[in-house]
DRENZA-170962 format. One line per 8 residues: their letters; for each residue x, y, z negated of N, C-alpha, C. Coordinates in steps of 0.02 Angstrom, whole numbers. Each point is the difference from the previous one (the first is absolute). Example, Ala and Ser with C-alpha at 12.3 -4.5 7.8 and 13.67 -1.06 7.14 Angstrom:
BEGIN
as) 660 -284 -390 -45 59 0 45 60 0 | -18 53 36 42 59 -3 -39 55 -37
END
This chain:
BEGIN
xxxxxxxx) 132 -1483 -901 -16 9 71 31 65 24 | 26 28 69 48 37 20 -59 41 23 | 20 58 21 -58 45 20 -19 -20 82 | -52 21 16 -31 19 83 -8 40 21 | 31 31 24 -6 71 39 -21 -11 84 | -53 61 11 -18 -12 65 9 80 27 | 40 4 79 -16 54 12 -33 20 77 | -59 49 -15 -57 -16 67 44 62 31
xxxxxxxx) -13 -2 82 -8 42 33 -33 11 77 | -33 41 -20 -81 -13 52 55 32 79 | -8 -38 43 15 9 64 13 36 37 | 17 52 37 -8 58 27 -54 30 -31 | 19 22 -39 -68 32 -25 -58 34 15 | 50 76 30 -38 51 27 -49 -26 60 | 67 -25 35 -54 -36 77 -29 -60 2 | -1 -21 -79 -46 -63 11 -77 29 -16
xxxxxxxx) 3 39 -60 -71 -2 -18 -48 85 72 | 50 42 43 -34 32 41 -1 -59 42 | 38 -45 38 -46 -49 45 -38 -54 -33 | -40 3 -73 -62 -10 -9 -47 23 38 | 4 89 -29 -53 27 21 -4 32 84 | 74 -47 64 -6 -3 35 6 -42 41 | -8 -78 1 -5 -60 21 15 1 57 | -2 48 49 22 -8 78 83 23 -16
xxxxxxxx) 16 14 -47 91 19 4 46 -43 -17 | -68 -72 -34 49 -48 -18 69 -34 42 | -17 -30 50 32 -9 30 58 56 44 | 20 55 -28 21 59 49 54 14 -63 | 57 37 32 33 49 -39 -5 38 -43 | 8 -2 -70 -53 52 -27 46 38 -64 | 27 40 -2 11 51 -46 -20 52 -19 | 19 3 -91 -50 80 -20 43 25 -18
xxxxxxxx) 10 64 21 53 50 -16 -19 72 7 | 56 59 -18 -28 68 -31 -2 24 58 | -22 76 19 -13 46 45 67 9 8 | 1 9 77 83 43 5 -33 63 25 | -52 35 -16 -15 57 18 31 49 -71 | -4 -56 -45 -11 40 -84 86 -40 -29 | 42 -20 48 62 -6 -16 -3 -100 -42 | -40 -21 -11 4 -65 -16 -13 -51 26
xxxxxxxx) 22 -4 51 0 -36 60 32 -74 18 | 6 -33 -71 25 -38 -1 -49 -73 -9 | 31 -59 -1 -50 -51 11 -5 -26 -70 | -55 -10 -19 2 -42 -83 -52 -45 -19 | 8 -59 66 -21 -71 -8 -18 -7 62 | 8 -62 15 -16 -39 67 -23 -68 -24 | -36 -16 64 -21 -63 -11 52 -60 33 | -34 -62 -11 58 -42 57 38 0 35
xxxxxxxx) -72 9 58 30 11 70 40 50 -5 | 7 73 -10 55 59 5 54 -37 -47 | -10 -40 -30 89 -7 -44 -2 -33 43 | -23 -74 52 33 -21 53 53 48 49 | -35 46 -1 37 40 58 68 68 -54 | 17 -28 -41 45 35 -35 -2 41 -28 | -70 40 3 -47 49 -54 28 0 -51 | 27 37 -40 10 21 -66 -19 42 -45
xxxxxxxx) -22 -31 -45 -27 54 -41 63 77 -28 | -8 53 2 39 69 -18 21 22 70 | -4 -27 70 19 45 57 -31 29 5 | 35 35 67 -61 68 17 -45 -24 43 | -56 16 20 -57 -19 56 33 -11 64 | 45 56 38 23 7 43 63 -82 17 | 24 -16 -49 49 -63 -16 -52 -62 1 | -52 -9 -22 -40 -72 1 -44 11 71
xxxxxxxx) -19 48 33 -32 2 69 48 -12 42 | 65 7 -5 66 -15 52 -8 -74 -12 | -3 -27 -41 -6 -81 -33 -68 -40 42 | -45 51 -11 -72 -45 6 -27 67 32 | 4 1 57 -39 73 58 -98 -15 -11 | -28 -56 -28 -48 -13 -3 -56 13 -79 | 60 22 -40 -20 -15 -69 -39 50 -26 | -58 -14 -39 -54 18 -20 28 57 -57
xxxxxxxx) -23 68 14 11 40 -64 -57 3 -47 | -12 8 -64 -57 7 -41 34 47 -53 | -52 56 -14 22 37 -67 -16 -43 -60 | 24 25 -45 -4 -59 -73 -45 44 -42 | -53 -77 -23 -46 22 -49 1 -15 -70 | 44 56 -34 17 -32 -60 -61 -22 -53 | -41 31 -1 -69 -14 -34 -17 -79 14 | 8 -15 46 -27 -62 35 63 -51 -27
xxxxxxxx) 37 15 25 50 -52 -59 3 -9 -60 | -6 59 -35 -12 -27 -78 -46 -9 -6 | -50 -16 20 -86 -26 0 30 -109 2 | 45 18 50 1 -63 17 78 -37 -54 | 35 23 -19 56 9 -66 -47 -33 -64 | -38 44 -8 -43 -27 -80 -47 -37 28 | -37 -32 53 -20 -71 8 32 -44 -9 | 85 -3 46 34 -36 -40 28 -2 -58
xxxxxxxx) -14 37 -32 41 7 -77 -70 -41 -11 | -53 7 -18 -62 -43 -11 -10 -77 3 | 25 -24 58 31 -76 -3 57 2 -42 | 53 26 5 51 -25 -36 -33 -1 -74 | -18 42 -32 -41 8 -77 -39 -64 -24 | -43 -44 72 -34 -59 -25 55 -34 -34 | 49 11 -6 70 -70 6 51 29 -55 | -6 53 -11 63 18 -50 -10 92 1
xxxxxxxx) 17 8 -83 -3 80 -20 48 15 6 | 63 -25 20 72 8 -14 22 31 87 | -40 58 10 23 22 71 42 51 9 | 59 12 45 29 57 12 4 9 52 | -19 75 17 1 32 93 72 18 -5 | 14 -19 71 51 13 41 2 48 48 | -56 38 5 -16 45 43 -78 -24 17 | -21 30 57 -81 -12 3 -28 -82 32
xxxxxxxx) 67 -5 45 5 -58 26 27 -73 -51 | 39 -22 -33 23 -8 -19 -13 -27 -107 | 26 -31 -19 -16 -16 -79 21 -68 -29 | 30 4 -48 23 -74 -38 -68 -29 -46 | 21 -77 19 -53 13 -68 34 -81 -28 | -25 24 -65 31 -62 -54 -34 -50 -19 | -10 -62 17 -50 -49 13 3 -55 -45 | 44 -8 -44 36 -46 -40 -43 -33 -59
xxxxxxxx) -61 52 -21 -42 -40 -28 -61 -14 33 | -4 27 48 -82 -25 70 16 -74 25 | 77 -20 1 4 -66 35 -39 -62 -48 | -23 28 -51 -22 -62 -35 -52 8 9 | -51 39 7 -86 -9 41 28 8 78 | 41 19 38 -6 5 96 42 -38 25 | 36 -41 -40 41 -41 33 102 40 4 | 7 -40 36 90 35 15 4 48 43
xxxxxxxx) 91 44 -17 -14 77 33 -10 -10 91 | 21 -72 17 -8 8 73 -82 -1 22 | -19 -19 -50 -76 -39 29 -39 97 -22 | 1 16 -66 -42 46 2 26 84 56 | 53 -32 37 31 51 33 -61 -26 60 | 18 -45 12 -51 -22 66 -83 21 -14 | -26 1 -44 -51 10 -28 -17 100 -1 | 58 39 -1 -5 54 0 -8 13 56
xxxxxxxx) 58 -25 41 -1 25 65 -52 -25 45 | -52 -55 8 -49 -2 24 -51 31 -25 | -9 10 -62 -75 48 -15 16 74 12 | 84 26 12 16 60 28 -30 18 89 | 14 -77 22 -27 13 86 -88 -13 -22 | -20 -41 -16 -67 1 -3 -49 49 -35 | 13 30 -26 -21 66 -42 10 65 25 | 59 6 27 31 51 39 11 33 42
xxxxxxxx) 8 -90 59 26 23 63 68 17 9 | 36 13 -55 69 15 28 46 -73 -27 | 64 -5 18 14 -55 -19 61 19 -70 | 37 -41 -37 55 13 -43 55 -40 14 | 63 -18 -27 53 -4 -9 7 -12 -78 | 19 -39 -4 33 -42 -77 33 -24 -26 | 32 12 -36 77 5 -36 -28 -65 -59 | 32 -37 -29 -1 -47 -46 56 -15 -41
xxxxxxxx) 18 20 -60 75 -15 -22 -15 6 -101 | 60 0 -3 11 11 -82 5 68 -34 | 22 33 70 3 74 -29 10 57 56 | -9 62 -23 -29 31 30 27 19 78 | 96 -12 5 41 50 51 -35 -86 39 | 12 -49 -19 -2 -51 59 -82 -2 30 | -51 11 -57 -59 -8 44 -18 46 49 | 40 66 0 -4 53 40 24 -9 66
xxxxxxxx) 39 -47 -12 53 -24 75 -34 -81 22 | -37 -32 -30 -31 -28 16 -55 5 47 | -43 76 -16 -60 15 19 47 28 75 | 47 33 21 41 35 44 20 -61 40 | 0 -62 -18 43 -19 52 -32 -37 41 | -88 -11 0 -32 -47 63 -70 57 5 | -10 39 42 -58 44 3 -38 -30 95 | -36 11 -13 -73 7 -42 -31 -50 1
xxxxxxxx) -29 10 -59 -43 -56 -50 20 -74 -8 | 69 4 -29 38 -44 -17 15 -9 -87 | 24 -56 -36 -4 -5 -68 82 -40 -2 | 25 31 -22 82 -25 -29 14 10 -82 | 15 -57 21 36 -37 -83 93 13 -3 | 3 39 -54 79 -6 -14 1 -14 -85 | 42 -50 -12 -6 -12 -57 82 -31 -16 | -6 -28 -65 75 21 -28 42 -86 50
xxxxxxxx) -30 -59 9 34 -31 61 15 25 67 | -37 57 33 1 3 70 49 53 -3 | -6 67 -52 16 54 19 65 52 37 | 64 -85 -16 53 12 34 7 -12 67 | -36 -48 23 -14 -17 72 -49 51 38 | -44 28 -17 -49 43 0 41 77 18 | -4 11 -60 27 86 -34 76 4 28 | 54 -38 -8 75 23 -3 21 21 62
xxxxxxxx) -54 -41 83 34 20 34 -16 84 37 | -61 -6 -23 -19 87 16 49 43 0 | -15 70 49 54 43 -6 -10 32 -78 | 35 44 -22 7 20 -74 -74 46 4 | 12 32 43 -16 66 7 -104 -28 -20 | -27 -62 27 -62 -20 -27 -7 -29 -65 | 41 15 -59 -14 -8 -55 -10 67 -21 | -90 16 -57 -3 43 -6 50 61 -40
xxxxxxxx) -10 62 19 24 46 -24 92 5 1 | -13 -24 66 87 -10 34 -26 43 69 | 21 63 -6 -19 57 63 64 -2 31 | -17 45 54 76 0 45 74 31 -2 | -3 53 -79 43 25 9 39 -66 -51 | -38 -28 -46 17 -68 -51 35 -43 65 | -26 -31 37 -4 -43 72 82 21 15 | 1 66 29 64 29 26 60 -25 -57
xxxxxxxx) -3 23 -66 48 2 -59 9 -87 12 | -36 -42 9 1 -75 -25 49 -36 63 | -46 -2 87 34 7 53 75 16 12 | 12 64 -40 75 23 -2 40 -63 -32 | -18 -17 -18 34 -54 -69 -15 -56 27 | -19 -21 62 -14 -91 3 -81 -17 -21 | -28 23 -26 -49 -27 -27 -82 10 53 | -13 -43 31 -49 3 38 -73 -31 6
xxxxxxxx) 18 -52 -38 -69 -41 -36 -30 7 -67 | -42 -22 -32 -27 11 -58 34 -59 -33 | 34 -40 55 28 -51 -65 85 2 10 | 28 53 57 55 21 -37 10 55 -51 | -70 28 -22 8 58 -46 -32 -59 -76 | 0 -49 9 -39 -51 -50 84 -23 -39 | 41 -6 73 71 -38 -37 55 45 -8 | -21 69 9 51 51 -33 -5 7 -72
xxxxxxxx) 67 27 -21 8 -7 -72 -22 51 -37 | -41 -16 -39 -59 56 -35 42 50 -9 | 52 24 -32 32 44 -23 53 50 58 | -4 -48 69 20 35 47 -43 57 38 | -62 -7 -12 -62 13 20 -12 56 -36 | 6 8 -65 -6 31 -42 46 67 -11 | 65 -34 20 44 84 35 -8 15 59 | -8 -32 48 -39 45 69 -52 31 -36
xxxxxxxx) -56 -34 -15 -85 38 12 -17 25 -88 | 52 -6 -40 -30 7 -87 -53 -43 3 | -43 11 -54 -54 -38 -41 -46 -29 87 | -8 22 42 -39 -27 48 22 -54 32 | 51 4 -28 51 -70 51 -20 -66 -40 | 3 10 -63 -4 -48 -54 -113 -28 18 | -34 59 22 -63 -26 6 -13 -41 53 | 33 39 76 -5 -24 54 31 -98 -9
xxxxxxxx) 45 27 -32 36 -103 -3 -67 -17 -21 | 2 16 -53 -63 -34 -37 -75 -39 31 | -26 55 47 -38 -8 42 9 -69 67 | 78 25 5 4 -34 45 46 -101 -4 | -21 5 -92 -5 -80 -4 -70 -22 -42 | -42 46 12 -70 -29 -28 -11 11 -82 | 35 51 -25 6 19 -69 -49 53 -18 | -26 31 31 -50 62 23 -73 -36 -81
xxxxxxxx) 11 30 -52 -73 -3 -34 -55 38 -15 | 28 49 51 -46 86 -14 -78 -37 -10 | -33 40 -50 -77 -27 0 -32 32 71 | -66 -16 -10 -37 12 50 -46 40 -37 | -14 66 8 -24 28 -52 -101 -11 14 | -41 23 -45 -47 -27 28 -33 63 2 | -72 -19 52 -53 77 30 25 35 -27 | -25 0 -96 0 69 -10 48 24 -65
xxxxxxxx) 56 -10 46 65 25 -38 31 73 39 | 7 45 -38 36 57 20 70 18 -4 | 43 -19 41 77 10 -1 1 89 -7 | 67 -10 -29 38 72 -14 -31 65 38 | -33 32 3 2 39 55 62 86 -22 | 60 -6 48 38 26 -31 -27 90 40 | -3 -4 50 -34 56 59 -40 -25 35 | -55 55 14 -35 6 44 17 54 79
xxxxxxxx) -30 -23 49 21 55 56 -45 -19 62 | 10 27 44 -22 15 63 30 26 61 | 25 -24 62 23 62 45 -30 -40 58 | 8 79 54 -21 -45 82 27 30 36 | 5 -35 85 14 65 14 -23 14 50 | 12 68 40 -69 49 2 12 -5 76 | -69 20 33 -23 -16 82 44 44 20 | 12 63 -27 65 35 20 47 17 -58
xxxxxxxx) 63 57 45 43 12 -46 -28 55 -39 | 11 -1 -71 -13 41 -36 26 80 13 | -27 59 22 52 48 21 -2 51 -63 | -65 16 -36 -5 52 -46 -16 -30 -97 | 5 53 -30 -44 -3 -71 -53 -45 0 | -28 54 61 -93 -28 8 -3 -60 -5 | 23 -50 67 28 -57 22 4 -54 -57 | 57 16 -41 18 -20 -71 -57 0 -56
xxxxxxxx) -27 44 -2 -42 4 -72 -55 -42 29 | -34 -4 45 -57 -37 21 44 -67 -4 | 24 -22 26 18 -87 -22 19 10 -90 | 50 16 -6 -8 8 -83 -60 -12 -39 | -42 40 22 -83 -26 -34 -34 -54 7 | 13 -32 53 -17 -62 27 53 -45 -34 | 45 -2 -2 31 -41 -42 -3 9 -73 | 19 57 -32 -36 8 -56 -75 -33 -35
xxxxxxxx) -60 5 29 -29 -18 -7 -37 -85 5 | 65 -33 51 21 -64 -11 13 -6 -77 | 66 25 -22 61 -10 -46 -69 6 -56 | -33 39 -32 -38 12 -30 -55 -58 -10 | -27 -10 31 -58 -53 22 36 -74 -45 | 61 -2 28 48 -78 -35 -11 16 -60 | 44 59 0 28 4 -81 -79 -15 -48 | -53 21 13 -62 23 -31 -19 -81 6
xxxxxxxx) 1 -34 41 -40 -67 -17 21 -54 -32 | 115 15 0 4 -22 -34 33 8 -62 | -48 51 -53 1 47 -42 63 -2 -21 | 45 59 48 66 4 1 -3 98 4 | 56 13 -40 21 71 26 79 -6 14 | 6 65 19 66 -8 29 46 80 -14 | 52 5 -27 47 53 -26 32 25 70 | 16 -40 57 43 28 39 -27 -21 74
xxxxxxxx) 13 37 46 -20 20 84 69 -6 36 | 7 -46 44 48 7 32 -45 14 72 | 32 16 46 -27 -6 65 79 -11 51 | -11 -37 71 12 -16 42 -9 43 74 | 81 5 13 -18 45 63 37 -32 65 | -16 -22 24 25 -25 70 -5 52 66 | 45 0 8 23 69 74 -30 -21 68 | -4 21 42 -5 -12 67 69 -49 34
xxxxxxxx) 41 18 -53 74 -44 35 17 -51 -34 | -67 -32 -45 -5 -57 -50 56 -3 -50 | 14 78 -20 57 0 -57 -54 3 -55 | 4 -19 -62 -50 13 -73 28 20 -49 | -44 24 -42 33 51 -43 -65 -31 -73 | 27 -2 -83 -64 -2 -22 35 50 -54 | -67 25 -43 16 62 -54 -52 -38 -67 | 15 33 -46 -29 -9 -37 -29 55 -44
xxxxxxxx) -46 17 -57 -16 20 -44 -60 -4 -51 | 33 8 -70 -53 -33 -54 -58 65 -27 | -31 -25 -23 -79 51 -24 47 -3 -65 | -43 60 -47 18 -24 -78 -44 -29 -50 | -80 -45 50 -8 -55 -27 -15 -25 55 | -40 -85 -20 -16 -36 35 -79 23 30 | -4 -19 81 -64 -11 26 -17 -46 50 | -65 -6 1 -31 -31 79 -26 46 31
xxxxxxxx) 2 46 -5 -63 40 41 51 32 60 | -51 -14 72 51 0 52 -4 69 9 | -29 58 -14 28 80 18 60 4 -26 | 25 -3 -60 55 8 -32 43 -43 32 | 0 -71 24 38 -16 32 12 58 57 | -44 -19 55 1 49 76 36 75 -21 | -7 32 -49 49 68 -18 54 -34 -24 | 18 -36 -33 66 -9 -26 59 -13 57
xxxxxxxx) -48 -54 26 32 -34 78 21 63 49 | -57 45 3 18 54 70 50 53 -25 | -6 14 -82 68 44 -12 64 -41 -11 | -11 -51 1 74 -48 10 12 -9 87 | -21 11 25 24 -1 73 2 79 21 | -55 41 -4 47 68 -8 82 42 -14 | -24 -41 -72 84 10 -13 63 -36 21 | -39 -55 61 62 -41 9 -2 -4 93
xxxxxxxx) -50 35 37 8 -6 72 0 70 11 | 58 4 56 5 72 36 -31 -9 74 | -13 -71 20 -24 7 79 41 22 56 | 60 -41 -8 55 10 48 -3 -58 40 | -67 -36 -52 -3 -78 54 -77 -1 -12 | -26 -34 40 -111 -10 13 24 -79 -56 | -51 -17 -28 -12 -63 -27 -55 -31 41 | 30 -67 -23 -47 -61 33 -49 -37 -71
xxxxxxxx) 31 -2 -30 -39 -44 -73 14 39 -66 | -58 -11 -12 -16 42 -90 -10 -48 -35 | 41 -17 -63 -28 -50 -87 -10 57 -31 | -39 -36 -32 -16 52 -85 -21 -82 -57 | 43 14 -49 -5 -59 -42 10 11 -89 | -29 -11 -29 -11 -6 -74 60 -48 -33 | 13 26 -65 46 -43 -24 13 23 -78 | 46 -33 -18 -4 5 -79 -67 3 -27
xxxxxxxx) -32 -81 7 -68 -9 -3 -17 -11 -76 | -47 15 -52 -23 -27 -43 -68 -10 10 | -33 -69 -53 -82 5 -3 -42 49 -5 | -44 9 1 -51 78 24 -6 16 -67 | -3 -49 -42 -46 12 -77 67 -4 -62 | 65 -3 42 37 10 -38 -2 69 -37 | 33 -15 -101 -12 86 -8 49 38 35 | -19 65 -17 52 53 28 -22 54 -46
xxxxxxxx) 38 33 17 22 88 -34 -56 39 14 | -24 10 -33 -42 54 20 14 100 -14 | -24 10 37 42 90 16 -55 46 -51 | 15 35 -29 -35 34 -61 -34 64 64 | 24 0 48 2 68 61 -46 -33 38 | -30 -67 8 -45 -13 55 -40 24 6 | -28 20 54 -74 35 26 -42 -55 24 | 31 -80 6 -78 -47 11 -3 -4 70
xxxxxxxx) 35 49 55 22 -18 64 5 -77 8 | 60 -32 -26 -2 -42 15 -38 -89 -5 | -41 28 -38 -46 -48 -25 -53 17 50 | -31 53 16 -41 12 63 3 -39 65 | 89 18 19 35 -17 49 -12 -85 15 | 29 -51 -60 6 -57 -6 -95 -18 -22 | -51 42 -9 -59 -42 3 -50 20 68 | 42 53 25 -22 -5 80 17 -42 41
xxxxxxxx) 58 -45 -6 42 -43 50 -50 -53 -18 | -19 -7 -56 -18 -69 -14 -76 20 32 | -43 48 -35 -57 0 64 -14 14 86 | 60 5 35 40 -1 41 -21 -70 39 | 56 -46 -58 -13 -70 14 -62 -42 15 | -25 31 -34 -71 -51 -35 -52 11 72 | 14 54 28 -30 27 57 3 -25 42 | 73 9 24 50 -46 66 -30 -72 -1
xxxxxxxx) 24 -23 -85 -38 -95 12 -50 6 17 | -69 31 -12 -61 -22 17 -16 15 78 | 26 72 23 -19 36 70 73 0 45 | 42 -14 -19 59 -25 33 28 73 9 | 90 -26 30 48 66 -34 -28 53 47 | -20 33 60 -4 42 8 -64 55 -16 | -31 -46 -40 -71 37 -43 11 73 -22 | 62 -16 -13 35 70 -54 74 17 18
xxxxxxxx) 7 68 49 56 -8 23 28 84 -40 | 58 24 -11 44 58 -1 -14 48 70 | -32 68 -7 -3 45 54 70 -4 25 | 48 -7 -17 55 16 22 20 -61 59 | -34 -58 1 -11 -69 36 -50 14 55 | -48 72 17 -50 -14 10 -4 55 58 | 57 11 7 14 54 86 8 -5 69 | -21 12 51 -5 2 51 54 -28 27
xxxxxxxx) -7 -50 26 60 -41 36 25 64 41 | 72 8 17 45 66 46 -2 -64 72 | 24 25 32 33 -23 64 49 -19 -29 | 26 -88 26 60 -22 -40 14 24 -64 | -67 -11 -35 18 18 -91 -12 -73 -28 | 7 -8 -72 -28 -67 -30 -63 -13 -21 | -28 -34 8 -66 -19 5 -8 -35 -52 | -40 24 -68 -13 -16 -46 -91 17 -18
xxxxxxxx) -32 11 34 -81 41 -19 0 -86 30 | -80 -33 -53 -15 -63 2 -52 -9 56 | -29 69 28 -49 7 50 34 -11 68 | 64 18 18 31 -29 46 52 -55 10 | 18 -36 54 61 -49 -19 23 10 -68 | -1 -63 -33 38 1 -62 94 -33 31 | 51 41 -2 48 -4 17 18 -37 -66 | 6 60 -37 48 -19 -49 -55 -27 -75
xxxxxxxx) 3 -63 -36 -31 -50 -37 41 0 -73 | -36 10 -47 30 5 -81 -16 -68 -6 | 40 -46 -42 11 -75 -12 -86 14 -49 | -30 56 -13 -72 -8 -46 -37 -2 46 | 14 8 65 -61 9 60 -13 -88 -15 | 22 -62 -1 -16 -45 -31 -2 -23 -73 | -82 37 7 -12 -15 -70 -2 -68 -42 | 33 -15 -50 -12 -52 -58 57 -42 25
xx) 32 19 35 80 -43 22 60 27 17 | 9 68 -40 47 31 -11 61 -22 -34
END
């Protein structure tokens, strides 16, 4: 028997599950998108009606109100989405352990031995996607195929709350005539390289000659064909499998331009103490700090440097990080965005060297983070904040004290879904 792959994806997401909890917006324009007070001002999900009116998700606010002068703004509640993410991961689980997220929205799942208690992949697709609206309230999208790139383009090509079948009879009639560019992991600068050359469908990149493909694009040329005649056997990995994690990181960027030290070291800590939080839960340390500097004139710059051992503990990050940008910004330009990111990762409990010179610092260090943690989970992240986090907002300064506007948000301010 050939495999079943199904791939869900829940509807407008953002603005489906806030016009739950606002029923008079159903029928109205409705997008959730960032502050353009705090520079993120961009749109990131709409419902229907606004993609009727040409709404796109990544413009700016100012670009989808020229579109739709009527359209509903809402700030986004990320808490509230992943509340509503692992409900659906919860249905999908009645039906198969074999799940992989695609993002929060989004997930494959491998169904190939459920069809013999739920029936076939079209029928238990229909079966998902109604106990998704009846349970939910929001609706899904459903992909049905043999493997994974086609059920993805399946679920993409009839929205909302629609169920498509591509399978190894239809898939040339189906799949070939698409532009290239909607087969996954074919982006635009791939799109551009292919275009140049004639190639504009997924099934004129199906009847190019593998090896021609292969000196344009190297080894990606040879996958993309692949993909794009239904050869694709990647597993579907299941819940609780942990891929590679090669780095960890964090960046944002900031309600203003960064002008000083000060400026700098306060996001540093805040990201730091992200970077830390990962590494620690998923008992990872890390040898090397790179950080990310983006200018006011969106030029970037990244640096690096290694400890001479491994850690999680985010102070040592936050110093390592701020004397690597010390030594590498003169401030001939304001910044817009700060990373700070971990790397050359090993397991936490891996051995290591131990220093005949230690003073036990760092064992202090790394069993404060962890009671740190234990804190944050129970009383949530701002229970326990850094004095240095905890200063008087300036006039046009950054706003980091949890007693006022929370501007700026560490990926731990959502706890247990980091």
């Amino acid at each position: 028997m050939g495999r079943v792959i199904l791939h869900s994806d829940l509807n407008s997401f953002y603005a489906s599950v806030e016009c739950l909890y606002r029923p008079e917006l159903k029928k109205k324009p409705v997008v959730v998108c960032g502050k353009q007070s705090t520079r993120h001002g961009i749109i990131l999900a709409k419902n229907e009606i606004a993609k009727r009116f040409g709404v796109r998700t990544g413009e700016a606010i100012w670009e989808a109100q020229s579109k739709c002068p009527n359209l509903v703004l809402l700030p986004p509640n990320y808490s509230r989405y992943l509340r509503f993410s692992e409900l659906a991961m919860s249905v999908y689980r009645n039906y198969t352990d074999k799940i992989e997220s695609f993002g929060i929205d989004e997930c494959w799942m491998d169904i190939t031995e459920s069809t013999r208690l739920f029936g076939n992949g079209e029928s238990l697709a229909h079966k998902i996607k109604e106990k998704i609206k009846n349970e939910l309230g929001i609706t899904v999208s459903v992909g049905v195929s043999y493997n994974k790139i086609f059920a993805k383009l399946g679920s993409d090509l009839k929205k909302p709350d629609e169920v498509t079948v591509i399978n190894r009879d239809n898939f040339k009639d189906t799949v070939w005539p698409l532009p290239v560019n909607e087969l996954l992991y074919v982006g635009p600068a791939t799109k551009r390289k292919l275009n140049r050359i004639g190639i504009f469908t997924i099934g004129d990149l199906a009847n190019t000659h593998m090896a021609f493909l292969v000196k344009l694009l190297g080894k990606w040329g040879e996958t993309i064909w692949a993909f794009a005649n239904g050869y694709d056997a990647t597993p579907v990995n299941k819940t609780d499998h942990d891929g590679i994690i090669k780095s960890i990181g964090n960046s944002l960027t900031a309600p203003r331009d960064l002008t000083c030290d000060e400026d700098v070291k306060m996001l540093i800590y805040v990201l730091s103490e992200s970077v830390g939080k990962r590494l620690r839960k998923h008992n990872l340390k890390g040898k090397t700090v790179q950080i990310s500097i983006k200018a006011n004139d969106l030029s970037l710059i990244e640096r690096q440097a290694g400890f001479d051992d491994y850690t999680y503990t985010s102070s040592l990050i936050a110093e390592k990080a701020f004397k690597i940008f010390t030594r590498n910004w003169d401030w001939s330009k304001n910044i817009r965005l700060l990373g700070v990111r971990a790397a050359n990762l090993v397991t936490a409990n891996e051995y290591v060297q131990l220093s005949l010179f230690s003073d036990g610092r760092k064992a202090k260090r790394e069993l404060l983070d962890r009671s740190i943690d234990s804190i944050r989970s129970r009383f949530g992240h701002y229970s326990v904040q850094r004095a240095l986090l905890l200063r008087k907002k300036r006039e046009n300064g950054l706003n980091i004290n949890p007693v006022e506007d929370h501007v700026i948000h560490p990926i731990s301010f959502f706890k247990g879904h980091i």
